[in-house]
N, C-alpha and C positions, 0 to 999 in steps of 0.2 A: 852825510859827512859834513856838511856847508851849515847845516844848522848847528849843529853842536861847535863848531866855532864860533858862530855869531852868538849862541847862545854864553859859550864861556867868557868873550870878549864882554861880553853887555855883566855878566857876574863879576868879574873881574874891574870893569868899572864902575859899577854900584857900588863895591869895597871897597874902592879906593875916595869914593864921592858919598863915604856913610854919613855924614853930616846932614845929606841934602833929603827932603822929604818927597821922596820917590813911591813912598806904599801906599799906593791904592791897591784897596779890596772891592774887586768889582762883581763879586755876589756873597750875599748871605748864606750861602749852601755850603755848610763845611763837612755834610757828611761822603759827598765825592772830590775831597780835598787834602793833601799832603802836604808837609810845611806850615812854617809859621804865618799866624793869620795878619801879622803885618811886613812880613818879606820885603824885602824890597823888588825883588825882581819877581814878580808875578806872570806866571803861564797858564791860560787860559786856552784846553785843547777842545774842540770841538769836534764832534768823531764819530762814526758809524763803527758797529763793533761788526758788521761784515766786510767791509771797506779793508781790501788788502792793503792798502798806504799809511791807515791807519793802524794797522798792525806791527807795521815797519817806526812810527813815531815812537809805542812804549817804551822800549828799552832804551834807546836814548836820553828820553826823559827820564826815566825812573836815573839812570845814572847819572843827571845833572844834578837832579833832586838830592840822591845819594851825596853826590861830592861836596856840592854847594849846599846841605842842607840849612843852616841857619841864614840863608838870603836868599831861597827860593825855594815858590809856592806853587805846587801843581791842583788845577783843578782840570776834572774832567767835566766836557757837559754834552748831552746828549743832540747829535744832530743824526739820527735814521735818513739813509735818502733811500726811501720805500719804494724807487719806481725799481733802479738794478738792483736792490740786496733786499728780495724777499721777508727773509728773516730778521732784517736788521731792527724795526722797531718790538718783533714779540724779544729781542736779546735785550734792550733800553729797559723794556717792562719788565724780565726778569732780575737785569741787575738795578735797576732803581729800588724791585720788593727786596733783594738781598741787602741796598743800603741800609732800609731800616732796620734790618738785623745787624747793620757793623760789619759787615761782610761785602762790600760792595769792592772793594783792591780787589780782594782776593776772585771774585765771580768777575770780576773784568778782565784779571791776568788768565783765568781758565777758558772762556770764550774768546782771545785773542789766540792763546794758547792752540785750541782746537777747531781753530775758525777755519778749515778748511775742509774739517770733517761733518760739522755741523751745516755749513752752506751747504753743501753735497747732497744734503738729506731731503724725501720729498715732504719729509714731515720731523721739523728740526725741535720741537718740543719736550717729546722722552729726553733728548740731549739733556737740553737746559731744566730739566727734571732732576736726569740723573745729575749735574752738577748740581745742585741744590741738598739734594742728599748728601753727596761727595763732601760738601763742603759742610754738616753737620747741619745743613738751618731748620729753622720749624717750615715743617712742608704745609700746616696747617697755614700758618702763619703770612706766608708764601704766596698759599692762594687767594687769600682773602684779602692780601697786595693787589696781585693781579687784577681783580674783578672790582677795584675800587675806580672810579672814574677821575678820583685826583691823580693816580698814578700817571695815567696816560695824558692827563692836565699836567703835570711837573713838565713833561717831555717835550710836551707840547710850546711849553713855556719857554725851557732854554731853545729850542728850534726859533723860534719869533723875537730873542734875542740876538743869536745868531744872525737874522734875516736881517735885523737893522743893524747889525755891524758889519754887514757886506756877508756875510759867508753862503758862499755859491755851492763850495765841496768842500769832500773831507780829506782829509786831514785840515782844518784851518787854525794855527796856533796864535794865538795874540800873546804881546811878549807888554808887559804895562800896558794897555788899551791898544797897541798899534798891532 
């Protein structure tokens, strides 16, 4: 609740102060990105897709995003914390390969979606299979994602971005760089 105030508060005065050169774009990755690529008010979520709290973040967002669309820009970027959420980096590698297909919203809202039935599993992979399918993509396509080693390098990279911006846990939202 406390965020999406501060969050409407801060859109609310962006619009009122649209003169002022507030847009920074603080990464080139616009395939896990919603909004306009010069926003003013940019949100940068940092998130483990096993991480219950970050589950709780989406909808929020997506309806700030929704409301405020022409002055605010969601990215998402991957931070796995692989010691409590098992699964959390093989779901990074499955929706970073769904990016390349255009389909990276939609595999993010389905694993958020079903994040409680997937952690459950002693073997959460058929899951994020069967979304894959579910979701139309090439399964070919898919695998030959996974088994690249930039993949797991992309992941690697917003994490260590992450690390020098302070981020400890997940949910961490940066609202303009703070």
């Amino acid at each position: 609740g406390g965020i999406i105030l501060v969050l409407v508060f801060l859109v609310t005065s962006v619009r009122l102060a649209r003169g002022t050169d507030s847009s920074r774009v603080l990464s080139s990755q616009n395939l896990k990105a919603k909004g306009p690529k010069e926003a003013p008010v940019q949100l940068i979520v940092y998130s483990d897709f096993q991480c219950p709290a970050c589950k709780n973040v989406r909808d929020p967002a997506e309806e700030l995003r929704n409301e405020f669309r022409d002055v605010v820009r969601v990215e998402f970027r991957h931070y796995p914390l692989e010691r409590p959420h098992r699964w959390a980096l093989t779901a990074a590698r499955f929706a970073e390969c769904a990016a390349e297909q255009g389909k990276f919203w939609e595999y993010h809202d389905r694993l958020f979606l079903e994040q409680e039935t997937w952690s459950a599993l002693g073997d959460a992979i058929p899951a994020f299979a069967g979304y894959v399918r579910d979701l139309g993509l090439d399964t070919q396509r898919l695998t030959q994602c996974l088994e690249r080693s930039e993949t797991l390098g992309r992941i690697r990279h917003e994490q260590a971005i992450g690390a020098k911006q302070g981020v400890q846990s997940t949910p961490t939202v940066f609202i303009n760089d703070r």
